[in-house]
C-alpha positions as CSV (number, residue, x, y, z in Angstrom):
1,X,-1.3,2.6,-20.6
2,X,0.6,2.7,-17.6
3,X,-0.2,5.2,-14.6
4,X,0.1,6.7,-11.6
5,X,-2.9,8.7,-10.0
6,X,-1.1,11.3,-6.8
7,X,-3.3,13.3,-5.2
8,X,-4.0,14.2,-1.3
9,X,-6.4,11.6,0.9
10,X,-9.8,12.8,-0.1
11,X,-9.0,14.0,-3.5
12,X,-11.2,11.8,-5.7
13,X,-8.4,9.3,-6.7
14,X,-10.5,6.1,-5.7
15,X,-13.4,7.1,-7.6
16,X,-11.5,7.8,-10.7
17,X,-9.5,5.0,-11.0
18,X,-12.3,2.6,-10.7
19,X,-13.7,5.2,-14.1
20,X,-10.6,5.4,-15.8
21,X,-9.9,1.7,-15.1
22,X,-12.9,0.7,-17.0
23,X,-12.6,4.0,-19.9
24,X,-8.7,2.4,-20.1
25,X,-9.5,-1.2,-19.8
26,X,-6.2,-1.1,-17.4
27,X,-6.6,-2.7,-13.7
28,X,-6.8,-0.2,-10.9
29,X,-4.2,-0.8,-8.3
30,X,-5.1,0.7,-5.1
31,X,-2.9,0.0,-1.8
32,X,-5.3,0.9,-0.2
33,X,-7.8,-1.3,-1.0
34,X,-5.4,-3.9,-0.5
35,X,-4.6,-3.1,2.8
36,X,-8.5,-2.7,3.7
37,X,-9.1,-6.0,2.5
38,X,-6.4,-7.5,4.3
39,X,-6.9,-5.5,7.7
40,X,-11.1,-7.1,7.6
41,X,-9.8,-10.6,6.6
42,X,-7.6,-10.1,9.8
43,X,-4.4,-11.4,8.0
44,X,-0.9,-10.8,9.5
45,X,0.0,-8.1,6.8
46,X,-3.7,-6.8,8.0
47,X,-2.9,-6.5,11.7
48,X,0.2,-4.7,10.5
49,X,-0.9,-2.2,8.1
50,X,-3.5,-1.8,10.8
51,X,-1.6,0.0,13.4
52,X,0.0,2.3,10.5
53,X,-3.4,3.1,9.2
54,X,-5.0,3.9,12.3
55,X,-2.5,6.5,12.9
56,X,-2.6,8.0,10.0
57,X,0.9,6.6,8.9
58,X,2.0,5.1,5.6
59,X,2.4,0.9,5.9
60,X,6.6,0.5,5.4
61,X,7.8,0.6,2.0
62,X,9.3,-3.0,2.4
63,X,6.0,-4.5,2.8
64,X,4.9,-2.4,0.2
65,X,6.8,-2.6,-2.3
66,X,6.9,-6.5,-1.9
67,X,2.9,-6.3,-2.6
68,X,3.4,-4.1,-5.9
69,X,5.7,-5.8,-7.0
70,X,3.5,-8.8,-6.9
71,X,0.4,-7.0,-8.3
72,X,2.1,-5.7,-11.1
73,X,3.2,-9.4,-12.0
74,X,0.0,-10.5,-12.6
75,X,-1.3,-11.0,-16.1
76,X,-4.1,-8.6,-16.2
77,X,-1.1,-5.7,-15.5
78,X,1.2,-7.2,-18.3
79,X,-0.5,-4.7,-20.5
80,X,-0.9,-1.6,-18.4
81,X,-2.4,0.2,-15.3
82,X,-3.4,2.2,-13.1
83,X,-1.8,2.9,-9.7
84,X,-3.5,4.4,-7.0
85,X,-1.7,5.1,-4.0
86,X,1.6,4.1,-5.4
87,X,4.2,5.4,-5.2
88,X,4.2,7.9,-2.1
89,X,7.9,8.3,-1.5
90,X,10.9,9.4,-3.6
91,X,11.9,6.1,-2.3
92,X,9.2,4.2,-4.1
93,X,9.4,5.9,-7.1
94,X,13.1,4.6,-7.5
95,X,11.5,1.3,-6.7
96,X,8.5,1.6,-9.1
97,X,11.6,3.1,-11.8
98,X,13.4,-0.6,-10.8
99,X,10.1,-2.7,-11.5
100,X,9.0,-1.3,-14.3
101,X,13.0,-1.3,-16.0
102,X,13.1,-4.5,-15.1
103,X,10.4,-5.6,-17.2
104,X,11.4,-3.1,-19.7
105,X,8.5,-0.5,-19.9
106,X,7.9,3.2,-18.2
107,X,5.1,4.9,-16.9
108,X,3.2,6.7,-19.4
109,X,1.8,9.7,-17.4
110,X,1.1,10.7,-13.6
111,X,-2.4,12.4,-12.9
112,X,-2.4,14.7,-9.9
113,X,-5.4,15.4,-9.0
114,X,-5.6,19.3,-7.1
115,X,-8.1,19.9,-4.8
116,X,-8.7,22.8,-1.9
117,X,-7.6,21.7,1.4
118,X,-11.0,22.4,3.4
119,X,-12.6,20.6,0.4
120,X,-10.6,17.7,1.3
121,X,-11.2,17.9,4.6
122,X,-14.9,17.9,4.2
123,X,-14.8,15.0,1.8
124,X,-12.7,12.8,4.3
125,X,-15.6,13.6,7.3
126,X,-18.0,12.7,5.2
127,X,-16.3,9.1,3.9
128,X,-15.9,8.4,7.8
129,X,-19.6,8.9,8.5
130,X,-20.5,6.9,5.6
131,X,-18.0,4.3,5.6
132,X,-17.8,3.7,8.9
133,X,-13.9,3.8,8.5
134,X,-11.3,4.5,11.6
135,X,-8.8,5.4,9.3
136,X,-11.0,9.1,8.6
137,X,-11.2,10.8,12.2
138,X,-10.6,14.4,12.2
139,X,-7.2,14.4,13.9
140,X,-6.0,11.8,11.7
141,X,-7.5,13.4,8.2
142,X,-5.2,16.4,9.1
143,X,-2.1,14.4,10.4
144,X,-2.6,12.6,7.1
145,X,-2.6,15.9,4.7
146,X,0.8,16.8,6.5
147,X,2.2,13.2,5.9
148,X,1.1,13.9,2.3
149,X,2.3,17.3,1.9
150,X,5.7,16.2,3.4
151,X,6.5,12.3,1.8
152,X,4.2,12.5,-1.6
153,X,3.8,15.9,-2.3
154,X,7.5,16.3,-3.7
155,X,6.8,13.1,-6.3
156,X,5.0,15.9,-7.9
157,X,8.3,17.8,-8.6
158,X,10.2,14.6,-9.9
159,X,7.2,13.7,-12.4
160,X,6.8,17.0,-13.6
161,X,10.9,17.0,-14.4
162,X,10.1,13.9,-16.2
163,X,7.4,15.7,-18.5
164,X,5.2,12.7,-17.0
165,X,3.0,15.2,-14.5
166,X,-0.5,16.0,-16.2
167,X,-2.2,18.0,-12.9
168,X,-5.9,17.9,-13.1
169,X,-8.3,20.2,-11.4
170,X,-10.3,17.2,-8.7
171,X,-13.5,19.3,-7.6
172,X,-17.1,19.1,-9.3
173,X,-19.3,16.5,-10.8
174,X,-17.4,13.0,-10.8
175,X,-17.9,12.8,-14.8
176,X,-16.1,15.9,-15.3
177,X,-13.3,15.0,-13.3
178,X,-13.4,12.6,-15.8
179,X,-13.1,14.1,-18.6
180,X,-10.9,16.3,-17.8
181,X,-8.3,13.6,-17.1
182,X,-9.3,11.7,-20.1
183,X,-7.9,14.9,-22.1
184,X,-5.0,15.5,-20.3
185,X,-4.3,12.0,-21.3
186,X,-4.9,13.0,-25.0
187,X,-7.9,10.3,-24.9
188,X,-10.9,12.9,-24.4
């Protein structure tokens, strides 16, 4: 299976992909996992993405794309995934539409995950405390909902045309969320 998980920062799509990774026995993708990872190993991408990240800005879709595109290479993806955090842009998705045609397969379905905006909020302020991250202060949780609402939000309207979209309600119990996704796969 090949897909995409969209959803606002906050909205459960880390958690879920590592559980539908394992339920799919696809590899979740996550950008920004990547990025973490290369930002603490202190890499040149890292020190980059870094300064993005910090303001609550999207890393460039050049460097981006370059780092999918490599990902999605890799023999454990040959059979499917799961993409979380890509694509964000219209611009990616034409990208993600060129990667995937050039290996000659399609996406199989795109999961947004809904979720109330104060819930969000809450759940980002919470991550921060625990995770210790920069990326989560308050002024940069909200500046990041409006990036969201105004880049990746509208990926929702070009999935749905697509009869890809499969919207998924994101609040309660992890296991839920779940299996609620699992059926609007048609594997629950």
């Amino acid at each position: 299976m090949r897909l995409v998980l969209l959803g606002p920062p906050g909205a459960g799509k880390g958690t879920q992909a590592a559980r539908l990774a394992t339920e799919l026995a696809v590899p979740a993708i996550s950008t920004g996992d990547i990025f973490r990872a290369n930002v603490s190993e202190g890499t040149e991408l890292g020190r980059e993405a870094q300064a993005f990240m910090d303001a609550g800005e999207y890393v460039p879709d050049t460097v981006t794309n370059a780092m999918v595109r490599d990902r999605l290479a890799a023999d454990d993806a040959r059979g499917g995934f799961l993409l979380d955090g890509y694509p964000r842009t219209t611009a990616q998705v034409a990208e993600l539409d060129r990667m995937l045609d050039a290996d000659g397969s399609s996406l199989d379905a795109v999961v947004e995950l809904t979720v109330d905006t104060d819930e969000v909020v809450k759940r980002l302020a919470q991550r921060a405390t625990e995770q210790h991250r920069s990326d989560d202060g308050e002024a940069v949780q909200r500046h990041r909902l409006e990036v969201y609402a105004a880049q990746t939000a509208p990926l929702v309207d070009v999935y749905a045309g697509r009869g890809l979209l499969r919207p998924v309600d994101g609040l309660g119990e992890v296991a839920e969320v779940t299996r609620r996704i699992l059926a609007a796969l048609g594997r629950g």
